[in-house]
Residue frames relative to the residue before (quaternion, step in Angstrom):
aa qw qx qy qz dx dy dz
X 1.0000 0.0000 0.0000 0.0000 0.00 0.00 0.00
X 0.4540 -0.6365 0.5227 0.3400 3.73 -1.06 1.19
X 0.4095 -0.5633 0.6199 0.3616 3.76 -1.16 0.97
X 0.0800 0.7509 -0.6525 -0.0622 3.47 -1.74 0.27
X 0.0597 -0.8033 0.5770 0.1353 3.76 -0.92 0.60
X 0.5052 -0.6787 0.4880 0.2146 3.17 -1.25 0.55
X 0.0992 -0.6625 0.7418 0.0312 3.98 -1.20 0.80
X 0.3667 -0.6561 0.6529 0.0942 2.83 -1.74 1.11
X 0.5680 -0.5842 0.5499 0.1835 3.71 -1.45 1.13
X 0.6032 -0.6457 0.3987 0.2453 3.51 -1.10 1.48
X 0.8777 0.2095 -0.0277 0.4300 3.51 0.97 -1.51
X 0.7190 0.3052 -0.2924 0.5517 3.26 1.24 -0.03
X 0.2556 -0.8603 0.2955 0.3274 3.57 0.85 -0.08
X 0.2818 0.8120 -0.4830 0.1673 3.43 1.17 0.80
X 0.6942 -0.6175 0.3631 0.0703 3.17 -1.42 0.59
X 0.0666 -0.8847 0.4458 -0.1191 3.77 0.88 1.42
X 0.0877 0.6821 -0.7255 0.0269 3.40 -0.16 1.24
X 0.1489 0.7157 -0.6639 0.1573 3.41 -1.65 0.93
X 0.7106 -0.5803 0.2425 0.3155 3.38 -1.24 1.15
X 0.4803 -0.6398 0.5047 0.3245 3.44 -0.98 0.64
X 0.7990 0.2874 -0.0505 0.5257 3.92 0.68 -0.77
X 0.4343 -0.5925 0.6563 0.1718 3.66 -1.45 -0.16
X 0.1810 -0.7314 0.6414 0.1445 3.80 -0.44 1.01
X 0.6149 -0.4581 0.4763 0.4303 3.39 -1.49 0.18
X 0.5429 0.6556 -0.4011 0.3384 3.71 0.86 -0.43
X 0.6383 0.3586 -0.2190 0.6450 3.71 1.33 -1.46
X 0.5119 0.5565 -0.5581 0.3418 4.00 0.34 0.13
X 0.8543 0.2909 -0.1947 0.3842 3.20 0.70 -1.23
X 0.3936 0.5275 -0.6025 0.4515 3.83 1.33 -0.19
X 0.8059 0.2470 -0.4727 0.2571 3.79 0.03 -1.12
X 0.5112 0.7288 -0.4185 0.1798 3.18 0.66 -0.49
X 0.5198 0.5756 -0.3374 0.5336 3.59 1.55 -0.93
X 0.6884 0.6410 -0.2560 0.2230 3.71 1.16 -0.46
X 0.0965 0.8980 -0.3891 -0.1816 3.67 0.12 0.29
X 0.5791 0.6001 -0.3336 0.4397 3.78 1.64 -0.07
X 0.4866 -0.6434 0.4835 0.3399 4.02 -0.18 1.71
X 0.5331 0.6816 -0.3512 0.3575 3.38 0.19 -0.95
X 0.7618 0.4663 -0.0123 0.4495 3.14 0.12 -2.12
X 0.5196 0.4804 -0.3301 0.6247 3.72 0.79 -1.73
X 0.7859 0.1649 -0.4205 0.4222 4.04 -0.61 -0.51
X 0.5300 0.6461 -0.4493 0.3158 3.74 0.22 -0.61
X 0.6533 0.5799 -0.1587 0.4601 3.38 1.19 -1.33
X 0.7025 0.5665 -0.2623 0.3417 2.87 0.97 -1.53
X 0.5907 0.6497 -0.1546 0.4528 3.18 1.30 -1.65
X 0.7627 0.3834 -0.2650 0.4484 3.52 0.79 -0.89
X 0.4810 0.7207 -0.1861 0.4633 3.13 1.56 -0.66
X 0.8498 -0.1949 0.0596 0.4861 3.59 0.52 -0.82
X 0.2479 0.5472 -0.6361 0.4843 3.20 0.93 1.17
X 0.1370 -0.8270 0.5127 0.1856 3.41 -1.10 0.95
X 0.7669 -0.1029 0.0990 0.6257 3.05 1.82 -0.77
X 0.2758 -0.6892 0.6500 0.1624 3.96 -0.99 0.78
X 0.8485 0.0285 0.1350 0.5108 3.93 -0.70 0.86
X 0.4508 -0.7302 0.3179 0.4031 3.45 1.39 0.94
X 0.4952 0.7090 -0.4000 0.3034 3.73 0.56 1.27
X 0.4887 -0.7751 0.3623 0.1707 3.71 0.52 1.50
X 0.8105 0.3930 -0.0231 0.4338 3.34 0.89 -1.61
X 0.8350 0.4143 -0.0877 0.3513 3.53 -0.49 1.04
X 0.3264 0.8733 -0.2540 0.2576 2.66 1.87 -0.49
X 0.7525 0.2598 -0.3508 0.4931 3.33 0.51 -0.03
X 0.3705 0.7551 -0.3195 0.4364 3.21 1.01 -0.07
X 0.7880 0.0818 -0.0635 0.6069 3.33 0.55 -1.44
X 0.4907 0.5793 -0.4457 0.4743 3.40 0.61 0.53
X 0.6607 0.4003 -0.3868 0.5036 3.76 1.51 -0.63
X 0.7673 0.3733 -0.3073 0.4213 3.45 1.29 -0.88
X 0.2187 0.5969 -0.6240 0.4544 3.78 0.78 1.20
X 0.6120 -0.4762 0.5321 0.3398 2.91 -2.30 1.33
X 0.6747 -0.4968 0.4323 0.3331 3.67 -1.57 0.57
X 0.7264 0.2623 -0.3682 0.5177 3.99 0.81 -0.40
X 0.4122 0.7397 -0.3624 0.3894 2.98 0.88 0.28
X 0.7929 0.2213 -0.1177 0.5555 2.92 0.61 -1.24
X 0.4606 0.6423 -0.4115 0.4537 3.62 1.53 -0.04
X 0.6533 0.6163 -0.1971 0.3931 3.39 1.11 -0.82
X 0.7000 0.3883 -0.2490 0.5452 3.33 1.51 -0.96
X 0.6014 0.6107 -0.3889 0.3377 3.48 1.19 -0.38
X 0.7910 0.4479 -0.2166 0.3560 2.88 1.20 -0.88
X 0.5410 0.5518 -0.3080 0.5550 3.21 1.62 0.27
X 0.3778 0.6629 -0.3001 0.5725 3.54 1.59 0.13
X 0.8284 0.2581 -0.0776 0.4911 3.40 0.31 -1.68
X 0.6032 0.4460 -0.4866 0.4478 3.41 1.04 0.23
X 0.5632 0.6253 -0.3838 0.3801 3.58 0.95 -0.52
X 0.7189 0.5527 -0.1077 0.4076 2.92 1.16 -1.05
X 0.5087 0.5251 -0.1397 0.6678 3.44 1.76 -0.93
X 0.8023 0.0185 -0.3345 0.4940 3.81 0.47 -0.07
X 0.3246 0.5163 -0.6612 0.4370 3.67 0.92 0.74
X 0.8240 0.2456 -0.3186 0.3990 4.27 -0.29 -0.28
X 0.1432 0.7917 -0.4188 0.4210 3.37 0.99 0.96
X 0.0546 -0.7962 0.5840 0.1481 3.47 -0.22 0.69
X 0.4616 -0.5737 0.4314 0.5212 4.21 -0.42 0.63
X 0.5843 0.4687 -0.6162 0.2433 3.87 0.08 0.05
X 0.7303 0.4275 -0.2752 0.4562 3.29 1.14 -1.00
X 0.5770 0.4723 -0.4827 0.4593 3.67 0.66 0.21
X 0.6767 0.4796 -0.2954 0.4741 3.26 0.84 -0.43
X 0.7090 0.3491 -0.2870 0.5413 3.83 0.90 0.02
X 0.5220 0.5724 -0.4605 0.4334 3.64 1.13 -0.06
């Protein structure tokens, strides 16, 4: 099972559980991707696991979230995602 931990939202304080890592499985869906837009949309759907321990909808309540809000989970998305293609030399020299 993929480890995952949960962060809490700046202005609404809701509960964002989401995957700790990137499988080779989400490499290649995004890869097939080429619209930014889309590449996060995926992402989001991809390893958001839950908002307030709800499964269903997720994007949904992720569109109706205040705007730093939902800035806040993106950007904790795209880091996951930014040290999932890390190779350990570079994690190890950063």
């Amino acid at each position: 099972m993929r480890p995952k931990h949960t962060i809490e939202t700046p202005v609404g304080k809701q509960k964002v559980e989401i995957y700790d890592w990137v499988t080779g499985g989400d490499k290649r869906f995004l890869a097939g991707i080429k619209d930014e837009s889309s590449v996060h949309e995926a992402m989001l759907s991809r390893l958001v696991v839950s908002i307030d321990g709800k499964t269903d909808g997720i994007l949904a309540m992720l569109d109706d979230m205040h705007g730093k809000d939902f800035d806040f989970v993106l950007r904790e998305i795209q880091r996951v995602a930014e040290e999932s293609s890390l190779t350990e030399e570079k994690k190890s020299s950063s």
